[in-house]
Backbone of each chain as ProteinMPNN parsed JSONL, in Angstrom:
{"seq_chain_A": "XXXXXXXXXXXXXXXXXXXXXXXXXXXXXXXXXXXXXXXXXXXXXXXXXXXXXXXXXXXXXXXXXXXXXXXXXXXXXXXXXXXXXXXXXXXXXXXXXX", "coords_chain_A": {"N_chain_A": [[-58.639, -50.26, 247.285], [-56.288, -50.051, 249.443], [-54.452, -49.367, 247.914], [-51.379, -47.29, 246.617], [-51.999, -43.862, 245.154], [-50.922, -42.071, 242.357], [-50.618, -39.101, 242.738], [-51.889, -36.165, 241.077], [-50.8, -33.184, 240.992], [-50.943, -30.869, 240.136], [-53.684, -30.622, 238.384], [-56.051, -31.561, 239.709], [-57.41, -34.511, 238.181], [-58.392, -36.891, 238.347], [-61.36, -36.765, 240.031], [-62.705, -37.667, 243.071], [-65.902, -39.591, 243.362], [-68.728, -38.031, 242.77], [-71.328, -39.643, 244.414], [-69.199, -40.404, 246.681], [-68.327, -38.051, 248.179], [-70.807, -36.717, 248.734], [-71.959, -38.618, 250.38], [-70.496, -38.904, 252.494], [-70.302, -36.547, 253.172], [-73.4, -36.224, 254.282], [-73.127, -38.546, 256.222], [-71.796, -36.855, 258.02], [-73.459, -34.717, 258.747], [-75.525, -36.234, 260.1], [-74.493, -36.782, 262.031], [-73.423, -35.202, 263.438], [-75.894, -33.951, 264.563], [-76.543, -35.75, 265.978], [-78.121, -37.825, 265.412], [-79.632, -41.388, 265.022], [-78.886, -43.536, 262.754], [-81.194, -45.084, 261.884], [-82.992, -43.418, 262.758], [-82.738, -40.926, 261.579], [-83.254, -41.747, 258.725], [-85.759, -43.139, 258.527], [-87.079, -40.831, 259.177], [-87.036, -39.909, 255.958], [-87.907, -41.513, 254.643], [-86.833, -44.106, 253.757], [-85.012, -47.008, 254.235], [-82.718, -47.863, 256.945], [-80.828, -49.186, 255.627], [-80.464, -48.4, 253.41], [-79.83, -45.94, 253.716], [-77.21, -46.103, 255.014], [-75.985, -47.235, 252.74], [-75.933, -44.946, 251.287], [-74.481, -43.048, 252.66], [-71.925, -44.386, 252.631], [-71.055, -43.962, 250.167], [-72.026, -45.84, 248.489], [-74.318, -46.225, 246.814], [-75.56, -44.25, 244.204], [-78.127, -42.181, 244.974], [-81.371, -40.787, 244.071], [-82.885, -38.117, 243.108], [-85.038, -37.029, 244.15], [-84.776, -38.543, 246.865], [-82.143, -37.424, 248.0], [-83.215, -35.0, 248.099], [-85.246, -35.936, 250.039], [-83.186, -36.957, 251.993], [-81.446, -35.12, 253.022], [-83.526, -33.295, 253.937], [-85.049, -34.827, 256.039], [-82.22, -33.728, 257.527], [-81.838, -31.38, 257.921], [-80.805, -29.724, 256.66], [-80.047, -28.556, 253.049], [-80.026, -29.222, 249.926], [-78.544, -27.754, 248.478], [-76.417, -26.842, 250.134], [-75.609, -29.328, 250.935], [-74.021, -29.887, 248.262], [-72.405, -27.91, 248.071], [-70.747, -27.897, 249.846], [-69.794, -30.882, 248.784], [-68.756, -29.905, 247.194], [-66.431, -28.2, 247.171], [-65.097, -30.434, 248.856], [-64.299, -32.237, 246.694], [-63.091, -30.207, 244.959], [-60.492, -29.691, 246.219], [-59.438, -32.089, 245.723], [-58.393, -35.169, 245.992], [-56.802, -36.333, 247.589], [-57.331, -35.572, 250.379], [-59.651, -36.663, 250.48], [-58.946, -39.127, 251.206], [-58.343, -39.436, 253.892], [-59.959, -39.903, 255.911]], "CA_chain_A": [[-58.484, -50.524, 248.708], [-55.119, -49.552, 250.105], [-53.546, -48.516, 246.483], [-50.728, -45.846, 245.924], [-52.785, -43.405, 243.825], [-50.391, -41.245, 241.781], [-51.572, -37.533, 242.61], [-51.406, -34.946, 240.051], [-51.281, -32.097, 242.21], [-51.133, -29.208, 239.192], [-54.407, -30.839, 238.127], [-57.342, -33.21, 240.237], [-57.795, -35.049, 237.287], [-59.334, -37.956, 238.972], [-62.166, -36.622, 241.024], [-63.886, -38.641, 243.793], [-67.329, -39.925, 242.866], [-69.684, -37.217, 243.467], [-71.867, -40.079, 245.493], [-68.611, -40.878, 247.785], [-68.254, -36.809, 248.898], [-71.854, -36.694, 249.068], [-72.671, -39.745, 251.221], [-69.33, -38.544, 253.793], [-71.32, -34.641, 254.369], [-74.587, -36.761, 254.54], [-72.986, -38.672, 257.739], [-71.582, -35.759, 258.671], [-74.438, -33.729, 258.931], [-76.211, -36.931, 260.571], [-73.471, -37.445, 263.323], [-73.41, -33.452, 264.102], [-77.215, -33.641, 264.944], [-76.529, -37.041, 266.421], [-79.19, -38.661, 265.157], [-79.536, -42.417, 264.104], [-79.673, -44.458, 261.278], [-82.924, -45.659, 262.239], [-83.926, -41.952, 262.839], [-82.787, -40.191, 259.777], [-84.062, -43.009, 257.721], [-87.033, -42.835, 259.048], [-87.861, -39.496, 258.632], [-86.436, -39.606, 254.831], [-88.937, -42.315, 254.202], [-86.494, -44.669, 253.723], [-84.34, -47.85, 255.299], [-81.303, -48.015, 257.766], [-79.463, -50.009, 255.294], [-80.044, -47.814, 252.394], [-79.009, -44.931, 254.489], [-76.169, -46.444, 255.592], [-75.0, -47.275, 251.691], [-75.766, -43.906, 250.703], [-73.544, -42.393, 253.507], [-70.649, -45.091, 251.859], [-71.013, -43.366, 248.484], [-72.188, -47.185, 247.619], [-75.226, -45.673, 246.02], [-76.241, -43.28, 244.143], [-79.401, -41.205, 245.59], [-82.038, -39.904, 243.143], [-82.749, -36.658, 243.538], [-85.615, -37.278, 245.179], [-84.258, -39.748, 247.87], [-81.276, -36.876, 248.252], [-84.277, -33.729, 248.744], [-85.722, -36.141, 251.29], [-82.459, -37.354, 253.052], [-81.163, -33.492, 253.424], [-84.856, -32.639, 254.68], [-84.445, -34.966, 257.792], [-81.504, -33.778, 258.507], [-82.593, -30.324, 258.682], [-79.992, -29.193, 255.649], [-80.49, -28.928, 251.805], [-78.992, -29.825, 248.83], [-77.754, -26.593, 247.811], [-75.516, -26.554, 251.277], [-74.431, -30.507, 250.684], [-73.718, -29.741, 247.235], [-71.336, -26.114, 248.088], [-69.35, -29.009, 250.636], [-69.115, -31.919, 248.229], [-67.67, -29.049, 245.557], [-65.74, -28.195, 248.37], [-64.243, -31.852, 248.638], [-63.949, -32.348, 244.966], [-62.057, -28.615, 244.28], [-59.286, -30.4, 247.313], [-58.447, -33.169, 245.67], [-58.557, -36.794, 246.822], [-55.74, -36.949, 249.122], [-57.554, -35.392, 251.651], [-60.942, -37.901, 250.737], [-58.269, -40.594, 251.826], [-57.781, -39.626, 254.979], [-60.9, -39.9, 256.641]], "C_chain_A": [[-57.005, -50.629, 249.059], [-54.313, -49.85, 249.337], [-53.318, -47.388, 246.909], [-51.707, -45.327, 245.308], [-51.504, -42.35, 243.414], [-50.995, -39.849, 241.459], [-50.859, -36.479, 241.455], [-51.832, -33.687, 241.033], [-51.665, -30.251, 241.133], [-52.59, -29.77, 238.781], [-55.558, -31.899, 238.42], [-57.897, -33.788, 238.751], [-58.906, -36.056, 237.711], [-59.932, -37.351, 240.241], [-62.981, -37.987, 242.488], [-64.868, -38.553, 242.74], [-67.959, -38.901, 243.676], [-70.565, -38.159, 244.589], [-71.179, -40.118, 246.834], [-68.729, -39.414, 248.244], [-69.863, -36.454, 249.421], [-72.352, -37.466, 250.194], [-71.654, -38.995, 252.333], [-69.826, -36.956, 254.101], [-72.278, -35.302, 254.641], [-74.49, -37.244, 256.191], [-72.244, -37.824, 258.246], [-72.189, -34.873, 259.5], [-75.117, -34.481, 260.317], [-75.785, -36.716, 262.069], [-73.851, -36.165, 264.249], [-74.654, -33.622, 265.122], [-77.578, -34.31, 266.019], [-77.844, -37.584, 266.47], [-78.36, -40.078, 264.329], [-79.489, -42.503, 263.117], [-80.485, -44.637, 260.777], [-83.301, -44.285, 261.996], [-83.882, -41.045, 261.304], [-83.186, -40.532, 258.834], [-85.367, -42.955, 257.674], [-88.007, -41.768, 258.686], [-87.558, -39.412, 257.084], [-87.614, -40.503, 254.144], [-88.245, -43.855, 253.576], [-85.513, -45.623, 254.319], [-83.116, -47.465, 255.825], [-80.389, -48.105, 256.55], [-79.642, -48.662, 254.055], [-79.35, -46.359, 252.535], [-77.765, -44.967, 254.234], [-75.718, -46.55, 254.121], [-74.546, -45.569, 251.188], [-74.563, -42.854, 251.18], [-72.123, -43.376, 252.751], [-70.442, -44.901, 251.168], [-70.963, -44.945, 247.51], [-73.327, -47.052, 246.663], [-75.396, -44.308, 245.301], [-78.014, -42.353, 244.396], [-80.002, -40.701, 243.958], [-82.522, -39.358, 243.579], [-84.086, -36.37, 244.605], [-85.304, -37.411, 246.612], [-83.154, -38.895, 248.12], [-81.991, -35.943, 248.791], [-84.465, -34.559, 249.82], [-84.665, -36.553, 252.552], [-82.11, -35.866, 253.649], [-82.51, -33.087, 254.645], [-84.697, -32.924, 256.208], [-83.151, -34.796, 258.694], [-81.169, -32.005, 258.718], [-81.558, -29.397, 257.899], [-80.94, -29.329, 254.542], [-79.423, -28.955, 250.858], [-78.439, -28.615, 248.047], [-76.201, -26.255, 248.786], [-75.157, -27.979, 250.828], [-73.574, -30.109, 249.384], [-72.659, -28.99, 247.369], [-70.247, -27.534, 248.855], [-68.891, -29.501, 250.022], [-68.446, -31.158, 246.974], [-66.317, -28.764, 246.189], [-64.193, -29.377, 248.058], [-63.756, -32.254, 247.356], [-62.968, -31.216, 244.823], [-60.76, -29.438, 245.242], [-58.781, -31.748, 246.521], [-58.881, -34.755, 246.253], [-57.942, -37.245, 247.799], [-56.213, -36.786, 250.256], [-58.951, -36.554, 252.021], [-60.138, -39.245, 251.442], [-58.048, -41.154, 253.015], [-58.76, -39.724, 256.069], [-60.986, -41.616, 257.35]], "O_chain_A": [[-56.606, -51.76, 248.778], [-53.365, -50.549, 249.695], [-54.101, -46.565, 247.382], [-52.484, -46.13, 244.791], [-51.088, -41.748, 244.403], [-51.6, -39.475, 240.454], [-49.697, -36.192, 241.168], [-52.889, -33.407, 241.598], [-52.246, -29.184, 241.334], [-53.122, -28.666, 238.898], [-55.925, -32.807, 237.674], [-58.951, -33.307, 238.336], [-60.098, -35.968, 237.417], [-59.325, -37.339, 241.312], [-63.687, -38.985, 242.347], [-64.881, -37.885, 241.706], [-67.855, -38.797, 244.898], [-70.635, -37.64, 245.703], [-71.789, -39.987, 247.895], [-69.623, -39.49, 249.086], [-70.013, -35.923, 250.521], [-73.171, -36.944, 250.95], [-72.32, -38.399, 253.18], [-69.679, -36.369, 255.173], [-72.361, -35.1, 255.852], [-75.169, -36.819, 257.126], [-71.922, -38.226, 259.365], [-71.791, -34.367, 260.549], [-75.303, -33.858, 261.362], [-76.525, -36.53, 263.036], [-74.376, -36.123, 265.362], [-74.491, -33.465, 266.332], [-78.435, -33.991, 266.843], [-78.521, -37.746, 267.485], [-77.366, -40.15, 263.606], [-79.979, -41.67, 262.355], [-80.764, -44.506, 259.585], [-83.95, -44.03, 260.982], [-84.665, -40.717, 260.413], [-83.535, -39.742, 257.956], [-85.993, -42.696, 256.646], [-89.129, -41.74, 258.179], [-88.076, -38.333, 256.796], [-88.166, -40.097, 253.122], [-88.981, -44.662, 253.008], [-84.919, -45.0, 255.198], [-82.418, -46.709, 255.151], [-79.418, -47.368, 256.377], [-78.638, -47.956, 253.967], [-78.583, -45.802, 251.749], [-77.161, -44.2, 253.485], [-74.767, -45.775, 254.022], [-73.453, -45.097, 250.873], [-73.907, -42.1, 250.46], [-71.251, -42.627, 252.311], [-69.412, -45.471, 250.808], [-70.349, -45.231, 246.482], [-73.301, -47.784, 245.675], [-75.344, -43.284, 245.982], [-78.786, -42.161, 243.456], [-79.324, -40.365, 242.987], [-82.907, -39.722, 244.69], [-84.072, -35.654, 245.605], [-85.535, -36.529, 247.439], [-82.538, -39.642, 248.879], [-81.724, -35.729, 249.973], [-83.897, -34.126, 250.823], [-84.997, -36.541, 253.737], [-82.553, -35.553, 254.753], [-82.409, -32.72, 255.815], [-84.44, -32.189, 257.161], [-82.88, -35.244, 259.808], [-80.384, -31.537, 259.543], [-81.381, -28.287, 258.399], [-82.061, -29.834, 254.591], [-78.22, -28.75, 251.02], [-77.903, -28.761, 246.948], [-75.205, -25.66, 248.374], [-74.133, -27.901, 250.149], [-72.358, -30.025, 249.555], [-71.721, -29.401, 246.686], [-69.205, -27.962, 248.358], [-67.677, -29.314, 249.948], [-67.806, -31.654, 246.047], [-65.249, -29.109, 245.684], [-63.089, -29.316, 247.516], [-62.585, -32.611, 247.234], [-61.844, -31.589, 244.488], [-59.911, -29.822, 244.438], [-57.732, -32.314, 246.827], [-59.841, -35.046, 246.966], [-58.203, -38.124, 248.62], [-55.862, -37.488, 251.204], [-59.262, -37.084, 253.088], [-60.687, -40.151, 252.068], [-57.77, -42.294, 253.386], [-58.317, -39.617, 257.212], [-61.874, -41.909, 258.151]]}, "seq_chain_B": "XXXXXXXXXXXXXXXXXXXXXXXXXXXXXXXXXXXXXXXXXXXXXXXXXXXXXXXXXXXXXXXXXXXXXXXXXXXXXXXXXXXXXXXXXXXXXXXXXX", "coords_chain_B": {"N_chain_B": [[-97.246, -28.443, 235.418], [-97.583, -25.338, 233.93], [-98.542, -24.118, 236.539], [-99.289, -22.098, 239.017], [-97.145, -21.487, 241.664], [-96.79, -20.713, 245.043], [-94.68, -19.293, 246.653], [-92.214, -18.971, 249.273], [-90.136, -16.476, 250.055], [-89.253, -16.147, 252.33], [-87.381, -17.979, 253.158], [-86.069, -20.779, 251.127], [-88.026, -23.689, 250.709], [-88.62, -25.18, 248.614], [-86.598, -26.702, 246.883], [-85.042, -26.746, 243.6], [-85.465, -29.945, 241.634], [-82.477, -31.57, 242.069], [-81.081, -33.098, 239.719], [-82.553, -31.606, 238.246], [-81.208, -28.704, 237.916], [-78.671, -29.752, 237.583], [-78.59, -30.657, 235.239], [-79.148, -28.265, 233.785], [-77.262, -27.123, 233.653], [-74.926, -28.523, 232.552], [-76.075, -28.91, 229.763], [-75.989, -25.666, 229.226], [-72.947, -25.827, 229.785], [-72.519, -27.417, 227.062], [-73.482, -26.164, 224.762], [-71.978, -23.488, 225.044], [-69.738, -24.409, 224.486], [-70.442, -25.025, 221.757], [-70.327, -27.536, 220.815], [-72.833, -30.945, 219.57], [-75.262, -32.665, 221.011], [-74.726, -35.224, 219.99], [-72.099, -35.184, 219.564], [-71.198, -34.72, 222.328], [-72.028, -36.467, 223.633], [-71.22, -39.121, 222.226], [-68.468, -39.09, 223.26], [-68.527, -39.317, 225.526], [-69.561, -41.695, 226.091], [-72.194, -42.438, 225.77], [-75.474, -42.937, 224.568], [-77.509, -40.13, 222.267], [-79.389, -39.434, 223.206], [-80.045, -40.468, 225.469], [-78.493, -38.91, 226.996], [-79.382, -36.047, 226.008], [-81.989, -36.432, 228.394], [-80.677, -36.278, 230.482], [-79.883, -33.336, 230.174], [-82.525, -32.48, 230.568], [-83.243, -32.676, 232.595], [-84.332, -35.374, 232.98], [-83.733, -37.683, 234.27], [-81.666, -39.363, 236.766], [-78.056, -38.884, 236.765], [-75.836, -41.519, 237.2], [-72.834, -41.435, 239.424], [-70.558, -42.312, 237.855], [-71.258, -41.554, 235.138], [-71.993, -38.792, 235.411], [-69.325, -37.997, 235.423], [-67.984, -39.089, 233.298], [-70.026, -37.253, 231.312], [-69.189, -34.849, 231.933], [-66.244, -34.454, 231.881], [-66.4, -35.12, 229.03], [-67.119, -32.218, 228.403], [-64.878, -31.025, 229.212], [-65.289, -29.729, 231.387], [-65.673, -30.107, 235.358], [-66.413, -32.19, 237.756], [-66.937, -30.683, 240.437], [-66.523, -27.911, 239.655], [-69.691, -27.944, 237.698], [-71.36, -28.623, 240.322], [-70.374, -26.951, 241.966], [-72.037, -24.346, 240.531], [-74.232, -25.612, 240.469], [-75.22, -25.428, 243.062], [-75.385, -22.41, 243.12], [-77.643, -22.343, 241.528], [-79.528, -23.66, 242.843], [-79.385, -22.348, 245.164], [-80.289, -19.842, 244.487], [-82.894, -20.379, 244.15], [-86.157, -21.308, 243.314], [-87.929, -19.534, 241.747], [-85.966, -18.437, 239.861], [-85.442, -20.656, 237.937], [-87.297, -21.011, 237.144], [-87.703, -19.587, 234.604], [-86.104, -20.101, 232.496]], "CA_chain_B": [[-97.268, -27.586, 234.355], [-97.97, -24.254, 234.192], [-99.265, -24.196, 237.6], [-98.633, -21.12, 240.282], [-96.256, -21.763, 242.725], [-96.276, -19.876, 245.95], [-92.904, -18.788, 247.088], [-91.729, -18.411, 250.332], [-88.875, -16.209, 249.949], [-87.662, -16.263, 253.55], [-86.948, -20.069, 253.207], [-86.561, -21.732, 249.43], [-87.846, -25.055, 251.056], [-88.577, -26.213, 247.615], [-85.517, -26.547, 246.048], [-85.47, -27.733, 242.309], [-84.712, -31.155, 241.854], [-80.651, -31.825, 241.629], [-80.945, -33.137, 238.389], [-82.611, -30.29, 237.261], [-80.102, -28.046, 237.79], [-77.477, -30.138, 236.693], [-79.24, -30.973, 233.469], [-79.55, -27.231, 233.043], [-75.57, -26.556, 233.158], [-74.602, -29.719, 231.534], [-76.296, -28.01, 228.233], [-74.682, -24.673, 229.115], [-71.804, -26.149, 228.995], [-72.258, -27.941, 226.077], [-73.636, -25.38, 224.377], [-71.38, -23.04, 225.015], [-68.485, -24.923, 223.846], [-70.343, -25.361, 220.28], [-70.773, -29.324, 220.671], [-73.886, -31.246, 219.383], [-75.927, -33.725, 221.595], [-73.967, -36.451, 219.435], [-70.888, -35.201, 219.654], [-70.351, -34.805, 223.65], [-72.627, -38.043, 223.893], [-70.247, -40.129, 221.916], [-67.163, -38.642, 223.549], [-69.082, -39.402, 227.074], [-69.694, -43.179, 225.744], [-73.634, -42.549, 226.269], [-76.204, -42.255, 223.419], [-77.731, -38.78, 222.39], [-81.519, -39.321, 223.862], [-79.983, -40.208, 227.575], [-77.624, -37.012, 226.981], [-80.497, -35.162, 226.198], [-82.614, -36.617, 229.057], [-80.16, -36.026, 231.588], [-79.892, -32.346, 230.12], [-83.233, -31.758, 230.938], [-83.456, -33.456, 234.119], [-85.144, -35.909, 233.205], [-82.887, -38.991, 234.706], [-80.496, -39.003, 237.685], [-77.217, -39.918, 236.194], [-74.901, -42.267, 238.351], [-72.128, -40.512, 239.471], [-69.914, -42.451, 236.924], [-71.667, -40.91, 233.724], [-72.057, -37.534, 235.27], [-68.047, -37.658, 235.38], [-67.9, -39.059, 231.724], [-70.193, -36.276, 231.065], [-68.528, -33.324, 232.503], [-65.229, -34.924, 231.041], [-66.198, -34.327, 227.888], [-67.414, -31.084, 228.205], [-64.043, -30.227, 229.588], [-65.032, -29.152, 232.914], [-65.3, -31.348, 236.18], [-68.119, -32.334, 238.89], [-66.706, -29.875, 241.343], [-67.594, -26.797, 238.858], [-71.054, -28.508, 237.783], [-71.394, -28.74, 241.771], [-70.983, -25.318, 242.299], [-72.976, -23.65, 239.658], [-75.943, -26.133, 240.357], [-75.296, -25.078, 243.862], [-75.757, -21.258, 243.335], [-78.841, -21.892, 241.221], [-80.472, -23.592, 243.956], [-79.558, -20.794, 246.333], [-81.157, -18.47, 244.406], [-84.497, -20.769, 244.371], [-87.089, -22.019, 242.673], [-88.207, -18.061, 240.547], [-85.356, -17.699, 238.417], [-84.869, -21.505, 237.37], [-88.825, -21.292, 235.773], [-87.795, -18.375, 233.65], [-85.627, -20.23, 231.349]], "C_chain_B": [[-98.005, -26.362, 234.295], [-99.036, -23.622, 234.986], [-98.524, -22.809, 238.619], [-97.992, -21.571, 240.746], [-96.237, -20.793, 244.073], [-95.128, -20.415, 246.457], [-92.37, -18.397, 248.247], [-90.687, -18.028, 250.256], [-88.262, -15.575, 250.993], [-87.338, -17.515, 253.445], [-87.375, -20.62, 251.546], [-86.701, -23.335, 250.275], [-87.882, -25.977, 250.303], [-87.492, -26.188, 247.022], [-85.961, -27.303, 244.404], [-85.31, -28.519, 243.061], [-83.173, -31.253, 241.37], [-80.436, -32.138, 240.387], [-81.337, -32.297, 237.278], [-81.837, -28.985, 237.002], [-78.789, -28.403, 237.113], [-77.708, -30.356, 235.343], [-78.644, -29.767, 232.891], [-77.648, -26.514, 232.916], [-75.183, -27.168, 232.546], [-74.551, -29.043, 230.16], [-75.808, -26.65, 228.267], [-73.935, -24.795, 228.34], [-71.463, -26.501, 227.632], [-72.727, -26.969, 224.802], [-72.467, -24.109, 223.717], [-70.374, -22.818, 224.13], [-68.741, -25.63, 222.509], [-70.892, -26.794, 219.874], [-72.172, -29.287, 220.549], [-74.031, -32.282, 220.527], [-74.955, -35.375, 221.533], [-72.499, -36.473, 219.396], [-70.556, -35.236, 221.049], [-70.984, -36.422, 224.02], [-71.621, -39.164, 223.869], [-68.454, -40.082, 222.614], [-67.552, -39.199, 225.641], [-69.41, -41.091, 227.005], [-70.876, -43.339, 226.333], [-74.209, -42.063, 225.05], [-77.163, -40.787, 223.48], [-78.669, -38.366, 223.256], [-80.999, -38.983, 225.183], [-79.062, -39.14, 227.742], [-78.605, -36.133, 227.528], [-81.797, -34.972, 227.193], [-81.919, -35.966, 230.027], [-80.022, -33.954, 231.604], [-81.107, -31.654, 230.885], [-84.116, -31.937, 231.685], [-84.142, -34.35, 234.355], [-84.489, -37.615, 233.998], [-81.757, -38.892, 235.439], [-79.145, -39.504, 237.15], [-76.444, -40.462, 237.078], [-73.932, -41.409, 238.014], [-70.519, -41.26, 238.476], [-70.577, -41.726, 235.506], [-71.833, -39.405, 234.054], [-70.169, -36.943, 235.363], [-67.897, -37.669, 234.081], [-68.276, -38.144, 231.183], [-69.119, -34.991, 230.995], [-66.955, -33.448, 231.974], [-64.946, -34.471, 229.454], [-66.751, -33.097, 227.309], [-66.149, -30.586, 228.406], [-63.926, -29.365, 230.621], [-65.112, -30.59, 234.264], [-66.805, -30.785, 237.466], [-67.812, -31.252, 239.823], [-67.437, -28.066, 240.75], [-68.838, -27.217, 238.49], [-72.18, -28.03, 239.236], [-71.672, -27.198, 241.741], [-71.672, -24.252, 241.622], [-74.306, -24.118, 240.255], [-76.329, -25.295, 242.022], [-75.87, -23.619, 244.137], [-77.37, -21.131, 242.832], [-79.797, -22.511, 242.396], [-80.92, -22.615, 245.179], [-80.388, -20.077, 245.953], [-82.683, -19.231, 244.243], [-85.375, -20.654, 243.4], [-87.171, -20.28, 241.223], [-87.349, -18.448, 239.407], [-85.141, -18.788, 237.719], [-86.482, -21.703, 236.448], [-88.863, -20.089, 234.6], [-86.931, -18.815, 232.363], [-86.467, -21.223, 229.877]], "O_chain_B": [[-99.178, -26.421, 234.665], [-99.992, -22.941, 234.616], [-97.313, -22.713, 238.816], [-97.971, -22.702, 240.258], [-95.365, -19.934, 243.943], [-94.728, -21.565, 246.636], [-91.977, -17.231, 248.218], [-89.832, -18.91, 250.337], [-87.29, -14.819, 250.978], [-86.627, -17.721, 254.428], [-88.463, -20.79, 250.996], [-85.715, -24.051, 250.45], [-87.541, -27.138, 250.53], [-87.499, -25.155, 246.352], [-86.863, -28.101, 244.147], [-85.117, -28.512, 244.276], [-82.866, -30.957, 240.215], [-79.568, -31.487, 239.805], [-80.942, -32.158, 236.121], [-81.902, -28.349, 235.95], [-78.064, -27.724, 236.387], [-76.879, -30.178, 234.45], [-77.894, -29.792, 231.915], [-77.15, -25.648, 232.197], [-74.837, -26.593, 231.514], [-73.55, -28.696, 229.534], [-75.132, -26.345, 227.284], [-73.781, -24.463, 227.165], [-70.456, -26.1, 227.048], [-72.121, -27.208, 223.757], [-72.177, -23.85, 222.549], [-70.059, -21.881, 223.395], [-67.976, -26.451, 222.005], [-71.633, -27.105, 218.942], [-72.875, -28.373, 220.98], [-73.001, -32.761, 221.0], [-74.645, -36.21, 222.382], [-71.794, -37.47, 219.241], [-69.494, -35.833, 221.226], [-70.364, -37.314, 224.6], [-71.224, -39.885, 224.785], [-67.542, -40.888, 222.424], [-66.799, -39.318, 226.607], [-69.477, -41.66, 228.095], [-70.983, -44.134, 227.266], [-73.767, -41.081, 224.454], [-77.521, -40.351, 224.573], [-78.783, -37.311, 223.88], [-81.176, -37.977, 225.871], [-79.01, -38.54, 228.816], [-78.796, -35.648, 228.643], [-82.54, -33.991, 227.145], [-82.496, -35.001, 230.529], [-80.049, -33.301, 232.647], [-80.992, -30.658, 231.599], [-85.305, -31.62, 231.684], [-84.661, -34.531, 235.456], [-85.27, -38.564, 234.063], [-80.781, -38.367, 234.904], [-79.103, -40.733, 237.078], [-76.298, -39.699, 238.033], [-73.838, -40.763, 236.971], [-69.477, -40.607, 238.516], [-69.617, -41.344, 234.837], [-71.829, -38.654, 233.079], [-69.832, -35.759, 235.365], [-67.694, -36.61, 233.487], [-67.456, -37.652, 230.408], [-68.495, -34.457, 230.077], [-66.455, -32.376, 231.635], [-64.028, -33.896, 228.87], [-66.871, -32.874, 226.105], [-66.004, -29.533, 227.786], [-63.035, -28.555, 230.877], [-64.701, -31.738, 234.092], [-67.552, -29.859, 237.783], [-68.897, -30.724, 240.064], [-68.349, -27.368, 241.193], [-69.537, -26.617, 239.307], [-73.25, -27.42, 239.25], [-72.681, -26.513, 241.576], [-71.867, -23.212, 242.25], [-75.26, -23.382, 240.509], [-77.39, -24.702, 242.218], [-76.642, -23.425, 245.076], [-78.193, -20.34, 243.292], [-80.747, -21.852, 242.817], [-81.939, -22.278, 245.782], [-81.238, -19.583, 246.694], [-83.646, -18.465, 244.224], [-85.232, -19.735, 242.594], [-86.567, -20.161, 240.157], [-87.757, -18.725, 238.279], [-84.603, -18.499, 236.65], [-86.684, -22.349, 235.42], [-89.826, -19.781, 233.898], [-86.95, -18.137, 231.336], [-85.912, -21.289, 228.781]]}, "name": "protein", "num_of_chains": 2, "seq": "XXXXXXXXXXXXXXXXXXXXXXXXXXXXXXXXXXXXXXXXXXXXXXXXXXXXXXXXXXXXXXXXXXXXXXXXXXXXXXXXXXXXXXXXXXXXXXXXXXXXXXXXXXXXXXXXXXXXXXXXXXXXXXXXXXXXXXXXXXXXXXXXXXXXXXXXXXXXXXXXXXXXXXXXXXXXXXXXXXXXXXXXXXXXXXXXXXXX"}
């Protein structure tokens, strides 16, 4: 929490956490559609709050619980996945700046 | 288990499951590059079984052990990412043929 990180720029050594790039396209996707919390949750079969961690990259999702969050939001996990490679191949400096 | 599947191949709505894809590069990789079960295991600071589980999708790994993983394969979640990514594109057919 608001650490220098020492970037290696010839080499992302230190990747994000696949959950944190994952959960930040998840509310991405959400926001776009502008749907709730409540709503996307909902349809996923699961709560607000766990939503809401998963979008924080405070959880990790099982693969399940990732097929069904994608589903309600009218994406799939082959398209989050191409993004959060996306975010990962960039580096972290730019995960910082959000 | 060796059950039909119909295929809608204007829309893959089934996608694998995420871990099954990643399982299935994981061992690629490891493959590839010669290593045993016990050798990227111990280099990943995870025993051989949950290696070998996660190879073959049978256990979501938190996105700290799928870094340790991919670490000591010598590649990184971003490649993982985008491999698992293409095999989902191409949909459910070609991932029951291996």
């Amino acid at each position: 929490m608001g650490e220098l990180i020492r970037l290696d720029t010839r080499r992302p050594s230190v990747e994000p956490l696949w959950r944190e790039v994952v959960g930040r396209r998840l509310r991405e996707h959400r926001r776009r559609r502008g749907q709730t919390l409540a709503g996307t949750a909902s349809r996923a079969g699961i709560s607000p709050q766990y939503l809401s961690e998963l979008e924080r990259g405070r959880k990790d999702p099982s693969s399940e619980i990732l097929a069904a969050v994608v589903g309600a939001l009218g994406t799939s996990v082959a398209e989050i996945a191409g993004q959060a490679q996306h975010d990962l191949s960039r580096g972290t400096t730019t995960m910082m700046a959000a």
